[in-house]
PDB file of N, CA, C and O in Angstrom:
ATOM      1  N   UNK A   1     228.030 117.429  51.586  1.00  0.00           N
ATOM      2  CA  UNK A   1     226.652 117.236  51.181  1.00  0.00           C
ATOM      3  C   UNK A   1     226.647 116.436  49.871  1.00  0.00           C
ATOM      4  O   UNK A   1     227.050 116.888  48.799  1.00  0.00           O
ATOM      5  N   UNK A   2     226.155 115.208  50.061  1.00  0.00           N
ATOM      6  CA  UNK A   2     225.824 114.066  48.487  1.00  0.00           C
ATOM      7  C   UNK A   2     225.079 115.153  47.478  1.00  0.00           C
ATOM      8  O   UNK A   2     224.177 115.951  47.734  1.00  0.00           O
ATOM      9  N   UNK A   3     225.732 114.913  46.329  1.00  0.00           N
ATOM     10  CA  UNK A   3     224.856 115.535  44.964  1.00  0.00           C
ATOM     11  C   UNK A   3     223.874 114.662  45.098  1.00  0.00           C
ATOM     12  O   UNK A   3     223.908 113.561  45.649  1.00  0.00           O
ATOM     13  N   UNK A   4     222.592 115.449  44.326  1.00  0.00           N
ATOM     14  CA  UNK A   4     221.467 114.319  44.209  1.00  0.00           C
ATOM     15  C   UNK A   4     221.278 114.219  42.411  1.00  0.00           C
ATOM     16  O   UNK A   4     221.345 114.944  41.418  1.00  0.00           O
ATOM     17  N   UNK A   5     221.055 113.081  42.719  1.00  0.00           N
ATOM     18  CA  UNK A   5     220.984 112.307  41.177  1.00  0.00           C
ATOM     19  C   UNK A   5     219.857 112.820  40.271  1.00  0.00           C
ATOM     20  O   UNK A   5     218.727 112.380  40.483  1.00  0.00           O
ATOM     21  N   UNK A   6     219.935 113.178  39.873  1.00  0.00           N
ATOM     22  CA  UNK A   6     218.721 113.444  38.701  1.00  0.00           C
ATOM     23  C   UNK A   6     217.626 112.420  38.393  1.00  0.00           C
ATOM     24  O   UNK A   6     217.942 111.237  38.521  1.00  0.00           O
ATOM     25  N   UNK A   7     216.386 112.716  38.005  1.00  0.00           N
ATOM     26  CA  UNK A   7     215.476 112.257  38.063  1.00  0.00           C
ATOM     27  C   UNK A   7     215.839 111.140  36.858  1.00  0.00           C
ATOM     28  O   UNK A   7     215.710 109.923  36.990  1.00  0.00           O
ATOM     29  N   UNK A   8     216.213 111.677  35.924  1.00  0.00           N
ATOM     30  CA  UNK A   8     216.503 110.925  34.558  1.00  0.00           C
ATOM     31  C   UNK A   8     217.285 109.878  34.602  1.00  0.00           C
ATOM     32  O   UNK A   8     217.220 108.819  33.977  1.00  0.00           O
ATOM     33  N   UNK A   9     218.294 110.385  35.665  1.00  0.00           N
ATOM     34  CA  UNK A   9     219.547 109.604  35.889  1.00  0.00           C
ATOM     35  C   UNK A   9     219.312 108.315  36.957  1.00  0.00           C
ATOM     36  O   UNK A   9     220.278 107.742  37.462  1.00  0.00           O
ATOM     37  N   UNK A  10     218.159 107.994  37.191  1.00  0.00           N
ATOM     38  CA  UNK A  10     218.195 107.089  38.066  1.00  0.00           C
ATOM     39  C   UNK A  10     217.826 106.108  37.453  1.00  0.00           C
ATOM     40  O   UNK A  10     216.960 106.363  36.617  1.00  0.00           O
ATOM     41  N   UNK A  11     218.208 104.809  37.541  1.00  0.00           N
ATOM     42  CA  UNK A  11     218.271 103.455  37.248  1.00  0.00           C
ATOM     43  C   UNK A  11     217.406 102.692  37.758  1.00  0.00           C
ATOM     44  O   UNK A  11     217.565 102.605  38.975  1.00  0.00           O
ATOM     45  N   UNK A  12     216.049 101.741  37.133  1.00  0.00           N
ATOM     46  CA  UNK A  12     215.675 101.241  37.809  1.00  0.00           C
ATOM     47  C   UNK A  12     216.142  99.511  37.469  1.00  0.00           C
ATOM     48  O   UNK A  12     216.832  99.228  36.490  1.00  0.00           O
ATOM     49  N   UNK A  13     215.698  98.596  38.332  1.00  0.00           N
ATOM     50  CA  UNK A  13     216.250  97.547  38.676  1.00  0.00           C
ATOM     51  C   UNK A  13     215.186  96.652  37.762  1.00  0.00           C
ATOM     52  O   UNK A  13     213.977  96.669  37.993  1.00  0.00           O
ATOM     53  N   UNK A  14     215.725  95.949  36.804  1.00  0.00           N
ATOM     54  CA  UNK A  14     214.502  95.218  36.168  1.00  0.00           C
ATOM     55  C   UNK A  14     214.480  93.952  35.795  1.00  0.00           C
ATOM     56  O   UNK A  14     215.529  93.941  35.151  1.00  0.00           O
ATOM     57  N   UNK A  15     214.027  92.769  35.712  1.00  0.00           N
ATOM     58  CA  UNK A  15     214.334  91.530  35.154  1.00  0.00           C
ATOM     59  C   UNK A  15     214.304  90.908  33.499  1.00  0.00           C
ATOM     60  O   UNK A  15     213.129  90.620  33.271  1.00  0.00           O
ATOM     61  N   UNK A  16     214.741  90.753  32.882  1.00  0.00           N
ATOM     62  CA  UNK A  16     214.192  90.056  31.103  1.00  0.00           C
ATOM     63  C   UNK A  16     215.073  88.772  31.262  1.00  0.00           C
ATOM     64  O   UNK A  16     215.972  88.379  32.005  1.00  0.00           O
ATOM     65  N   UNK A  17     214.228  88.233  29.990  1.00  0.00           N
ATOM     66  CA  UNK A  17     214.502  86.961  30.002  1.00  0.00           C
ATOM     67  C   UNK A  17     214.978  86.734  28.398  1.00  0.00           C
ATOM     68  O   UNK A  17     214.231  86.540  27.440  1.00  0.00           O
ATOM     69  N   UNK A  18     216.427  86.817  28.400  1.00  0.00           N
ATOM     70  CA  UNK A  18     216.915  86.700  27.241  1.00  0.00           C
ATOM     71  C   UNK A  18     217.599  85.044  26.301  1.00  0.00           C
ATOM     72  O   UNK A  18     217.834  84.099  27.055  1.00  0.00           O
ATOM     73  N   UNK A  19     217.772  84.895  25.285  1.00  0.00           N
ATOM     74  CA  UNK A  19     218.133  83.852  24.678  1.00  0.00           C
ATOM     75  C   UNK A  19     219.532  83.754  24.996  1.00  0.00           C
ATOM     76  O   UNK A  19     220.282  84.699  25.242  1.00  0.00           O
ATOM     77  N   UNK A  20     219.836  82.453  24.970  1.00  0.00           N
ATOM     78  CA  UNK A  20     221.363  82.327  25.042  1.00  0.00           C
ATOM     79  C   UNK A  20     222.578  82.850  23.877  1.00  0.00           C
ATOM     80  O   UNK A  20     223.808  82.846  23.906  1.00  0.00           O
ATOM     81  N   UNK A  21     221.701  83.233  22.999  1.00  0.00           N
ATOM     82  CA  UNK A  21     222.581  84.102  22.064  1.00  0.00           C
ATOM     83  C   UNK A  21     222.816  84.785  22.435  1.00  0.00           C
ATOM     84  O   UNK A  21     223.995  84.895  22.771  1.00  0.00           O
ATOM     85  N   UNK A  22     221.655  86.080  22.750  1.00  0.00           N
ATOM     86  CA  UNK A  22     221.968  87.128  23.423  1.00  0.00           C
ATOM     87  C   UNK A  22     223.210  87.263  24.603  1.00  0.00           C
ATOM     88  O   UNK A  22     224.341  87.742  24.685  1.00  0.00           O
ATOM     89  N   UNK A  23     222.320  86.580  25.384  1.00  0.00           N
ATOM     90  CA  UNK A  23     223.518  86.513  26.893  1.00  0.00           C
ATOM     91  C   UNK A  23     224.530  86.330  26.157  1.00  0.00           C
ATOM     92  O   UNK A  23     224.912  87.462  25.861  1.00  0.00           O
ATOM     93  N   UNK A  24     225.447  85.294  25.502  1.00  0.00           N
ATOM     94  CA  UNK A  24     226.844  85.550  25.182  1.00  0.00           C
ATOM     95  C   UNK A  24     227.086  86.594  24.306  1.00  0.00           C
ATOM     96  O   UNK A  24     228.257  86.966  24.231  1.00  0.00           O
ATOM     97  N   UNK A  25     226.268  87.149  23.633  1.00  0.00           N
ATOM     98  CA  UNK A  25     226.419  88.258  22.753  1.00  0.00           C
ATOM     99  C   UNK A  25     227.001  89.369  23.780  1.00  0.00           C
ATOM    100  O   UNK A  25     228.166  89.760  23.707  1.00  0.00           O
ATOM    101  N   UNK A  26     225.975  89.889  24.848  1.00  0.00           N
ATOM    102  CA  UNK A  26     226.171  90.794  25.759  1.00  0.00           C
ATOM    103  C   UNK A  26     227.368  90.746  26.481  1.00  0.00           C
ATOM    104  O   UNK A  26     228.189  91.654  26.609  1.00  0.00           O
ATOM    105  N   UNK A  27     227.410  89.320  27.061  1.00  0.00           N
ATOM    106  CA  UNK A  27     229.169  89.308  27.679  1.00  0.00           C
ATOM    107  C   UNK A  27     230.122  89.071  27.087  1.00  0.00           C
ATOM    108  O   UNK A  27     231.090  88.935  27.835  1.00  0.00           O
ATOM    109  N   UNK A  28     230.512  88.848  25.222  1.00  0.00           N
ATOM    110  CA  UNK A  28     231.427  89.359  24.344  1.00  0.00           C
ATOM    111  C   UNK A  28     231.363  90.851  24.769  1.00  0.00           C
ATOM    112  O   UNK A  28     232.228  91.373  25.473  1.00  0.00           O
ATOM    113  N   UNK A  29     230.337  91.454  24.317  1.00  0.00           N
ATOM    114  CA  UNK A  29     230.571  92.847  24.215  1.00  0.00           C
ATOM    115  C   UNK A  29     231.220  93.496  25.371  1.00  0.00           C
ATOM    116  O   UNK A  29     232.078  94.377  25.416  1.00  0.00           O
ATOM    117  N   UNK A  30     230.684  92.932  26.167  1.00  0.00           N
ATOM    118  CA  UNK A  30     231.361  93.375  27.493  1.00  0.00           C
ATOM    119  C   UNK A  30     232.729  93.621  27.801  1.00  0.00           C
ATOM    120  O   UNK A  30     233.273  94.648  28.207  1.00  0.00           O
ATOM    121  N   UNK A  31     233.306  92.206  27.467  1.00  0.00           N
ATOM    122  CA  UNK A  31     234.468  91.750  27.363  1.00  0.00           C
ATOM    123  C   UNK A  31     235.299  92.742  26.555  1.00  0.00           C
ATOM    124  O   UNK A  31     236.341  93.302  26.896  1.00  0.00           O
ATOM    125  N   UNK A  32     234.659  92.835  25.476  1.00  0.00           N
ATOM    126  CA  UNK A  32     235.484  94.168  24.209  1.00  0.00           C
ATOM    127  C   UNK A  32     235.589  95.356  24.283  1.00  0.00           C
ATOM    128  O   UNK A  32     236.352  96.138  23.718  1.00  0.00           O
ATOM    129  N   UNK A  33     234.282  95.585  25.472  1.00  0.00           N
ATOM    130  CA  UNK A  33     235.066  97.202  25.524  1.00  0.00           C
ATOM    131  C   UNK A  33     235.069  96.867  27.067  1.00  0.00           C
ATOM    132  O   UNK A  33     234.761  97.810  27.794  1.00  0.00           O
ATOM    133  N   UNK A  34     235.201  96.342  27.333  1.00  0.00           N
ATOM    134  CA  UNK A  34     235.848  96.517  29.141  1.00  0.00           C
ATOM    135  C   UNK A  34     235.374  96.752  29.772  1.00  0.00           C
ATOM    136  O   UNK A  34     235.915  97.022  30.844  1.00  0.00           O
ATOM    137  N   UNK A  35     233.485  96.870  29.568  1.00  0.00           N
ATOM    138  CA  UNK A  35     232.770  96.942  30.578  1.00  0.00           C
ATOM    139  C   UNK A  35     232.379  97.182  31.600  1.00  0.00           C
ATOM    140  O   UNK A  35     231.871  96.107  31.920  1.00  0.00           O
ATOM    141  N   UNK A  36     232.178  98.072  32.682  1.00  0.00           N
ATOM    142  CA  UNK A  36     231.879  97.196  33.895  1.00  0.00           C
ATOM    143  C   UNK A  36     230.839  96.157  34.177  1.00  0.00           C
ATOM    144  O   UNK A  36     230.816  95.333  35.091  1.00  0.00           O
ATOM    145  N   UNK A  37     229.845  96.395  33.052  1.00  0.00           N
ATOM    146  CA  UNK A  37     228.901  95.206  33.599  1.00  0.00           C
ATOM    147  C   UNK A  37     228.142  95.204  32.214  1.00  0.00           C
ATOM    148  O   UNK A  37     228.082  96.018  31.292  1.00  0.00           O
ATOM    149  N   UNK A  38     227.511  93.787  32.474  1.00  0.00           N
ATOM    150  CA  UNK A  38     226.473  93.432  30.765  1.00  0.00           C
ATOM    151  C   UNK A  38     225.395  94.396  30.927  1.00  0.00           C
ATOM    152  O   UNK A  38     224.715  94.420  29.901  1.00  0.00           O
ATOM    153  N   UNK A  39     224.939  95.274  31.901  1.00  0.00           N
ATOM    154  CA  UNK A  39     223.947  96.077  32.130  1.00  0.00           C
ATOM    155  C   UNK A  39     224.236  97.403  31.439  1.00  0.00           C
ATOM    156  O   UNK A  39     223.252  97.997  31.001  1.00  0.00           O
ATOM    157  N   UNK A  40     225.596  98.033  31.250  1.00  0.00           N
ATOM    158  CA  UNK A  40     226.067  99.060  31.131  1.00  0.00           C
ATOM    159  C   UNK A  40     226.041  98.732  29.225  1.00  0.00           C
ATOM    160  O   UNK A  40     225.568  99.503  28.390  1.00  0.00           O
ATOM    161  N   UNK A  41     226.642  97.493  28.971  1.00  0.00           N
ATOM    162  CA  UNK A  41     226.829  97.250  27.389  1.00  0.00           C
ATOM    163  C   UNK A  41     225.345  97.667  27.061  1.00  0.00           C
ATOM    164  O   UNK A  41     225.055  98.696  26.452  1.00  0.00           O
ATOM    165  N   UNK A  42     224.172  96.471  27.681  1.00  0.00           N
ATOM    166  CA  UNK A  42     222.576  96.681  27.370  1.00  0.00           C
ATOM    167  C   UNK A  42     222.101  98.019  26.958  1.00  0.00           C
ATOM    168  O   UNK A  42     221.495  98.329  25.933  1.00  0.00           O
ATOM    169  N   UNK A  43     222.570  98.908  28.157  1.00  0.00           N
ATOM    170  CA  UNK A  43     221.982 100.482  28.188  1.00  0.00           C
ATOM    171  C   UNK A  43     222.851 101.011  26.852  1.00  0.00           C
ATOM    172  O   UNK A  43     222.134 101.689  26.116  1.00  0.00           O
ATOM    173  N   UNK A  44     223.993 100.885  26.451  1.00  0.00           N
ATOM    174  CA  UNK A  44     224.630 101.528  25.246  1.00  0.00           C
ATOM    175  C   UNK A  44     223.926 101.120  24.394  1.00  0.00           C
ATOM    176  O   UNK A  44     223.244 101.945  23.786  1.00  0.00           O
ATOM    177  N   UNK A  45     223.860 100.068  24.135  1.00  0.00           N
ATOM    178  CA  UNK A  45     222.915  99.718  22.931  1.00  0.00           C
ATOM    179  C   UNK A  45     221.825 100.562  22.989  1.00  0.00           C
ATOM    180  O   UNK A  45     221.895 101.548  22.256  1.00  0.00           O
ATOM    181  N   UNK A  46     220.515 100.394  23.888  1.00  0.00           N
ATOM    182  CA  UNK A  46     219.695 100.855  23.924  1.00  0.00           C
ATOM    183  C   UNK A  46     219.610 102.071  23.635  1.00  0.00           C
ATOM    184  O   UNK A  46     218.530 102.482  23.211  1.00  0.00           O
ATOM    185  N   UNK A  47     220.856 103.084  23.803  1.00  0.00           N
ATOM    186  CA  UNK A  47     221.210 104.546  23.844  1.00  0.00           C
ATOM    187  C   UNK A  47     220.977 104.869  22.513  1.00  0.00           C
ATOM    188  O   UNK A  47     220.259 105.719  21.986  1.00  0.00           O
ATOM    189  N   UNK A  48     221.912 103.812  21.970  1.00  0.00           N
ATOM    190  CA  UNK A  48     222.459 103.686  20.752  1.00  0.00           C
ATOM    191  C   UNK A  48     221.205 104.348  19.768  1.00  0.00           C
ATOM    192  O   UNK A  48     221.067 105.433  19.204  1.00  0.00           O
ATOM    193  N   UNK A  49     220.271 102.956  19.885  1.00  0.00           N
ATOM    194  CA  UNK A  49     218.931 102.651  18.772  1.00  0.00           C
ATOM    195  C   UNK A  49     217.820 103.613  19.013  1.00  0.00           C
ATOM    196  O   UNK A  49     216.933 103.868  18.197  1.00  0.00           O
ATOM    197  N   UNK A  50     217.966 104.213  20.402  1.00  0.00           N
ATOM    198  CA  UNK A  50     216.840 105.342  20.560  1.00  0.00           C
ATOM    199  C   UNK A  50     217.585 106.610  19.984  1.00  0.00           C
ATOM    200  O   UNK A  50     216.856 107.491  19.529  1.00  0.00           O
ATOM    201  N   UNK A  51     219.135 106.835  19.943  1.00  0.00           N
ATOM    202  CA  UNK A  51     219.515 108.173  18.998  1.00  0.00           C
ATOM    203  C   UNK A  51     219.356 107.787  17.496  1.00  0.00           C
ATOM    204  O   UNK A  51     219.388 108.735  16.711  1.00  0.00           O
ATOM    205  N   UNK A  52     219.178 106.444  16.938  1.00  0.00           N
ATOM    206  CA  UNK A  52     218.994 106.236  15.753  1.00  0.00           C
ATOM    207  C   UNK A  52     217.229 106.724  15.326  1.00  0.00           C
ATOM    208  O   UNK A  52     216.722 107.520  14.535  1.00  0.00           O
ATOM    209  N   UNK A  53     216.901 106.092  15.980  1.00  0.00           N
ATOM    210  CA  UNK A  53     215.110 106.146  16.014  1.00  0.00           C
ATOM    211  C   UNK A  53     214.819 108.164  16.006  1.00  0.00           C
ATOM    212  O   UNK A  53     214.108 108.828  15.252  1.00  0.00           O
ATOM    213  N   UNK A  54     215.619 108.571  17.055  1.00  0.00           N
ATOM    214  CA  UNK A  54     215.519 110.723  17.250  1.00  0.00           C
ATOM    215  C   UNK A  54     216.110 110.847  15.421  1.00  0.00           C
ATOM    216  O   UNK A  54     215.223 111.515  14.889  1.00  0.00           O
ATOM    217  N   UNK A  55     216.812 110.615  14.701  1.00  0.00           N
ATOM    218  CA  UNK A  55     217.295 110.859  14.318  1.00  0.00           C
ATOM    219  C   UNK A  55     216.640 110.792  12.861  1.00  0.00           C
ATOM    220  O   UNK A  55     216.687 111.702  12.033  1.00  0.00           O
ATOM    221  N   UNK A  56     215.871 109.252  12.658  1.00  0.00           N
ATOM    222  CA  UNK A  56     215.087 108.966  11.471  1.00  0.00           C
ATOM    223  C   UNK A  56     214.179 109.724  11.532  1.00  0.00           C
ATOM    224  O   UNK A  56     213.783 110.253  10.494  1.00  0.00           O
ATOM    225  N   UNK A  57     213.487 110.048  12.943  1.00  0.00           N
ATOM    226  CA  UNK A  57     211.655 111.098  13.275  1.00  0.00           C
ATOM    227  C   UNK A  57     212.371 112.735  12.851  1.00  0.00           C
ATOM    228  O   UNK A  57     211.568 113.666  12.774  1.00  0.00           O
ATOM    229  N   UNK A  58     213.841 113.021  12.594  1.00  0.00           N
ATOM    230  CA  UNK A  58     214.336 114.467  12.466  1.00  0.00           C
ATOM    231  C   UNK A  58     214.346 114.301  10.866  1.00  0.00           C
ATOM    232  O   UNK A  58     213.695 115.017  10.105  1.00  0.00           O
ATOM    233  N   UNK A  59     214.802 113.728  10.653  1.00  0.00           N
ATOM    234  CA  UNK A  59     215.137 113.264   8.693  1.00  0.00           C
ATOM    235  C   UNK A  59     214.161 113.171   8.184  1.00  0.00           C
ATOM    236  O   UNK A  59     214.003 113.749   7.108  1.00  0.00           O
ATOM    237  N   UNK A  60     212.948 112.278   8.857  1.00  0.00           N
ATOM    238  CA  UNK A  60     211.416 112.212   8.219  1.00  0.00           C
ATOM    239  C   UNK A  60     210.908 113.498   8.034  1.00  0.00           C
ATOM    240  O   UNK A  60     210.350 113.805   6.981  1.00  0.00           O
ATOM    241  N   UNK A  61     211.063 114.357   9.056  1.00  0.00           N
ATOM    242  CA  UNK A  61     209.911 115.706   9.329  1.00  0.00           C
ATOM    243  C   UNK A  61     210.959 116.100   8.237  1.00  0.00           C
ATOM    244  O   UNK A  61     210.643 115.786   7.089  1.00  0.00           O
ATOM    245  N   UNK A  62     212.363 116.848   8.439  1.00  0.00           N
ATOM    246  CA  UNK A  62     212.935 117.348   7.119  1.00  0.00           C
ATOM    247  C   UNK A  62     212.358 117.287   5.905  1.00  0.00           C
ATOM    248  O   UNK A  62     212.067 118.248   5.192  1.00  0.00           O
ATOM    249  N   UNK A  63     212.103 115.487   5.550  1.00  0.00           N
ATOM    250  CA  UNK A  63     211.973 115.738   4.383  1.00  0.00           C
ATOM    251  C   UNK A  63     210.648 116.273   3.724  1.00  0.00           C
ATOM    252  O   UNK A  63     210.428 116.802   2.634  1.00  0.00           O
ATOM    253  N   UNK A  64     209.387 115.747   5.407  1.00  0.00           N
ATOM    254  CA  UNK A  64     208.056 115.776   4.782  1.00  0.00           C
ATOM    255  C   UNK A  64     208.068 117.552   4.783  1.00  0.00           C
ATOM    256  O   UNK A  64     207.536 118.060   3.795  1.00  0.00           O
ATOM    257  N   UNK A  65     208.490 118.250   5.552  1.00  0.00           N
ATOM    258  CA  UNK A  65     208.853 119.757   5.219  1.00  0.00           C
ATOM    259  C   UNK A  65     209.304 120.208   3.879  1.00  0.00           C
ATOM    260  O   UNK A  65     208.717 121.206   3.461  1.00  0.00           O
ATOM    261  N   UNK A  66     210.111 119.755   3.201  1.00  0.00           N
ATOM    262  CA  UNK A  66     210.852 119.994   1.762  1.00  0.00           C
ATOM    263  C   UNK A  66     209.683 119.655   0.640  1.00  0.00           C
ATOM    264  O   UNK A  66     209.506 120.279  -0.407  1.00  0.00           O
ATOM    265  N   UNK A  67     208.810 118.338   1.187  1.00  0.00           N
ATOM    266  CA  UNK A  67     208.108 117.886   0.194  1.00  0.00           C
ATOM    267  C   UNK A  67     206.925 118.498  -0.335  1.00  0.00           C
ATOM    268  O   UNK A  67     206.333 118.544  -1.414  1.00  0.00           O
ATOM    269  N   UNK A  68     206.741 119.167   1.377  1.00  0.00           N
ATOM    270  CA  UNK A  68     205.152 120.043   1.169  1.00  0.00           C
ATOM    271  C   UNK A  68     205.299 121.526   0.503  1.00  0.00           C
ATOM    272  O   UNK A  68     204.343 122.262   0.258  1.00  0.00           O
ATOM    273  N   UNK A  69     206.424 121.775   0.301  1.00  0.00           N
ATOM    274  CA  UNK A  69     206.985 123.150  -0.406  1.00  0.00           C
ATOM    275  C   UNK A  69     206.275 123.004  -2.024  1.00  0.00           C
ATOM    276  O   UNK A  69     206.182 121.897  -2.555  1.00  0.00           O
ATOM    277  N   UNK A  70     205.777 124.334  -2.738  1.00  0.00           N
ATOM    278  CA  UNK A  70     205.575 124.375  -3.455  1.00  0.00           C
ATOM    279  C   UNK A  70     206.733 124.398  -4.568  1.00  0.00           C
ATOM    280  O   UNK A  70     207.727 124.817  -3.974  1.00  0.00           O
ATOM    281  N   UNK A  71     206.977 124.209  -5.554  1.00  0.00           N
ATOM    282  CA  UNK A  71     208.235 124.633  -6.515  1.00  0.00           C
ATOM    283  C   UNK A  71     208.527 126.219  -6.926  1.00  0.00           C
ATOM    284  O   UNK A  71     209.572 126.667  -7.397  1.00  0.00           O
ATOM    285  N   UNK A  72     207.206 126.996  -6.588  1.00  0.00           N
ATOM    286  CA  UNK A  72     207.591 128.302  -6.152  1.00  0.00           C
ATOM    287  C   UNK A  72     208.942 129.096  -5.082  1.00  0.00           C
ATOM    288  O   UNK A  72     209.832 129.908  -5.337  1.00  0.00           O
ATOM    289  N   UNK A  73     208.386 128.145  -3.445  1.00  0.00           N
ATOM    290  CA  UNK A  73     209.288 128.286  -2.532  1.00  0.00           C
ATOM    291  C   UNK A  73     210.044 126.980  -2.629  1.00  0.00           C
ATOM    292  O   UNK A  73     210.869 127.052  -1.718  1.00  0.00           O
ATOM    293  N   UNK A  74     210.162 126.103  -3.101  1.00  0.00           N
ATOM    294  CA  UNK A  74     211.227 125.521  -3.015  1.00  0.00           C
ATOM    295  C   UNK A  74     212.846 126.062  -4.149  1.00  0.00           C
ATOM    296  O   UNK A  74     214.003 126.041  -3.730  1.00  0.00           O
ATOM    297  N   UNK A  75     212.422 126.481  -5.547  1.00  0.00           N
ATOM    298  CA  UNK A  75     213.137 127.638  -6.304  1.00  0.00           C
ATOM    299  C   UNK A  75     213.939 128.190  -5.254  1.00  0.00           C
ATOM    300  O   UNK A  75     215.093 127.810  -5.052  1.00  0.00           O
ATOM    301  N   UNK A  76     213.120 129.453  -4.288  1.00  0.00           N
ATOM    302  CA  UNK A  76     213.349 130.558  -3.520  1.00  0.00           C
ATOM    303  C   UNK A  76     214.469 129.963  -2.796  1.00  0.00           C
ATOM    304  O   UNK A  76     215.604 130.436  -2.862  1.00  0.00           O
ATOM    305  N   UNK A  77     214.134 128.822  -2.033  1.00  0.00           N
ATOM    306  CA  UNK A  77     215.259 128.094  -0.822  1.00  0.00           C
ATOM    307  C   UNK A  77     216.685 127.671  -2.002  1.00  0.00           C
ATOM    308  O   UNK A  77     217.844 127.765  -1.598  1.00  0.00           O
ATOM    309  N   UNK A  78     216.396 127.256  -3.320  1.00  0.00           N
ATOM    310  CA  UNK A  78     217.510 127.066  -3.984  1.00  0.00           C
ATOM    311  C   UNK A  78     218.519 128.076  -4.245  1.00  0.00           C
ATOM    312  O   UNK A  78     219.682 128.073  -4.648  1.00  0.00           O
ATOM    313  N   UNK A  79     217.485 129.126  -3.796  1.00  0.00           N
ATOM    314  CA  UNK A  79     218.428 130.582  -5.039  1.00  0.00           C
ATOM    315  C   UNK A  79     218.781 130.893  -3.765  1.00  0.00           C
ATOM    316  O   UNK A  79     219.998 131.050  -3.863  1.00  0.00           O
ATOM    317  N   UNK A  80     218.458 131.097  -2.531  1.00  0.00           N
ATOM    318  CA  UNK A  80     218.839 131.521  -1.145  1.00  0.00           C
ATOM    319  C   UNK A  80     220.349 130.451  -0.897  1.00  0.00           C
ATOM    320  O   UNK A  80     221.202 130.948  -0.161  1.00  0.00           O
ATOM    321  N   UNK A  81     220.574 129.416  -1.333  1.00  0.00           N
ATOM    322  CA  UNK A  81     221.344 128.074  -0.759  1.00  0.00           C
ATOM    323  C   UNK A  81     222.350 128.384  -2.215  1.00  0.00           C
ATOM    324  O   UNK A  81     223.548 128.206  -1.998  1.00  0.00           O
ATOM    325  N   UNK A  82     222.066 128.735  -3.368  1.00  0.00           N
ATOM    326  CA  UNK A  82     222.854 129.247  -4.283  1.00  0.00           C
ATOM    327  C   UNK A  82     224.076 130.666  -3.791  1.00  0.00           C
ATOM    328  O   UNK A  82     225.263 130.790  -4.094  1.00  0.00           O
ATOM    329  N   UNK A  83     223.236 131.506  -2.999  1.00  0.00           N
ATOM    330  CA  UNK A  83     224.000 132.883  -2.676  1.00  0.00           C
ATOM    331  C   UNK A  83     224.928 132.445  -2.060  1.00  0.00           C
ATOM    332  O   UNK A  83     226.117 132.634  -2.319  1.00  0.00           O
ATOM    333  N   UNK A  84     224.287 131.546  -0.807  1.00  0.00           N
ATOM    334  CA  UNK A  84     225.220 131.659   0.183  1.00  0.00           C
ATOM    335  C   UNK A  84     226.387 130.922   0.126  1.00  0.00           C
ATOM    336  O   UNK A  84     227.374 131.209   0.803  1.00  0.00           O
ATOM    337  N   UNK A  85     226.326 129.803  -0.792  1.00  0.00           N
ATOM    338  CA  UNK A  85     227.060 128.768  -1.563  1.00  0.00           C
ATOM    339  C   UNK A  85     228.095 129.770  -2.001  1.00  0.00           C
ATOM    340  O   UNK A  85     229.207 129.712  -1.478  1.00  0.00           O
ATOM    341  N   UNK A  86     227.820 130.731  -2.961  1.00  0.00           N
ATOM    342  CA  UNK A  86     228.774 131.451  -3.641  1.00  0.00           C
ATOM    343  C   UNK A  86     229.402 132.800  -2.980  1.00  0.00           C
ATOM    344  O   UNK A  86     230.375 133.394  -3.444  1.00  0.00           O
ATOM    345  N   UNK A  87     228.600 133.221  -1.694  1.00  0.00           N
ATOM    346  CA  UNK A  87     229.744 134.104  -0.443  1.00  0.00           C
ATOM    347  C   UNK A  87     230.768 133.963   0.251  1.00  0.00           C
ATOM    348  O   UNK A  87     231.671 134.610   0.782  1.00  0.00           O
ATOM    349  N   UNK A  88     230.163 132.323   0.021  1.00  0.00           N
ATOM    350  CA  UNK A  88     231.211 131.218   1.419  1.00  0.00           C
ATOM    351  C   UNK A  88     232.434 130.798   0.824  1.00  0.00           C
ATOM    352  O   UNK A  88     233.335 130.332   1.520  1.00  0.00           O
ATOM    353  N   UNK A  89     232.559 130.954  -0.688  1.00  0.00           N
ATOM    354  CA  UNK A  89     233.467 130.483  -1.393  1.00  0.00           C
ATOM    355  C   UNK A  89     234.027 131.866  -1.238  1.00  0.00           C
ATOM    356  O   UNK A  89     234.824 132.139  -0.340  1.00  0.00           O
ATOM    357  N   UNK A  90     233.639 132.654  -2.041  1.00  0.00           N
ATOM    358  CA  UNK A  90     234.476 134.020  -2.002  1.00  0.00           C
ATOM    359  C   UNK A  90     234.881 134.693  -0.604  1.00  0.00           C
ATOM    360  O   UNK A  90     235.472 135.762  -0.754  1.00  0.00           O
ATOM    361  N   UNK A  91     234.697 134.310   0.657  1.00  0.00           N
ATOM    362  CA  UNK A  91     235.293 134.967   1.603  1.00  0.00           C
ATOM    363  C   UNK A  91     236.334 133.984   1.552  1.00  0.00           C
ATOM    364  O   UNK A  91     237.292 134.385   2.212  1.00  0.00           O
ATOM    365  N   UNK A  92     236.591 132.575   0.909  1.00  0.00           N
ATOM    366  CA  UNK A  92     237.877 132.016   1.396  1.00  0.00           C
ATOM    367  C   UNK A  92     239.091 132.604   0.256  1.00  0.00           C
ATOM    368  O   UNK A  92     240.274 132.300   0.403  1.00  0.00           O
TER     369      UNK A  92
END
């Protein structure tokens, strides 16, 4: 019985119309890591810049979280990050 592919996991078939930079850009890359295809390099990239992009929207909220803290509770989170700082040392 065939596994069935996941919804996520399916590929659709698409056309762009890229510069000739690009295109040799894509089939260097290809070439360098061994590729099977300039489609597979494309999608890494793409992988790539959308875990960069998850990653800036996680760092942003972090910080706008830290920022909206009063210096009351932000103190509190210091002296909490102070303890544990100084348990973690003493169990080694």
């Amino acid at each position: 019985m065939p596994t069935a592919v996941k919804r996520s996991e399916r590929k659709a078939k698409k056309s762009y119309t890229l510069s000739s930079e690009s295109v040799a850009f894509l089939e260097i890359m290809r070439k360098k890591r061994r590729a099977p295809s300039v489609s597979s390099v494309l999608e890494d990239i793409l992988q790539a810049v959308r875990r960069r992009q998850e990653q800036a929207k996680i760092e942003q909220s972090i910080s706008q979280y830290y920022s909206s803290l009063s210096s009351k509770e932000s103190k509190e989170l210091g002296d909490w990050a102070d303890f544990a700082e100084a348990e973690f040392t003493r169990e080694q």
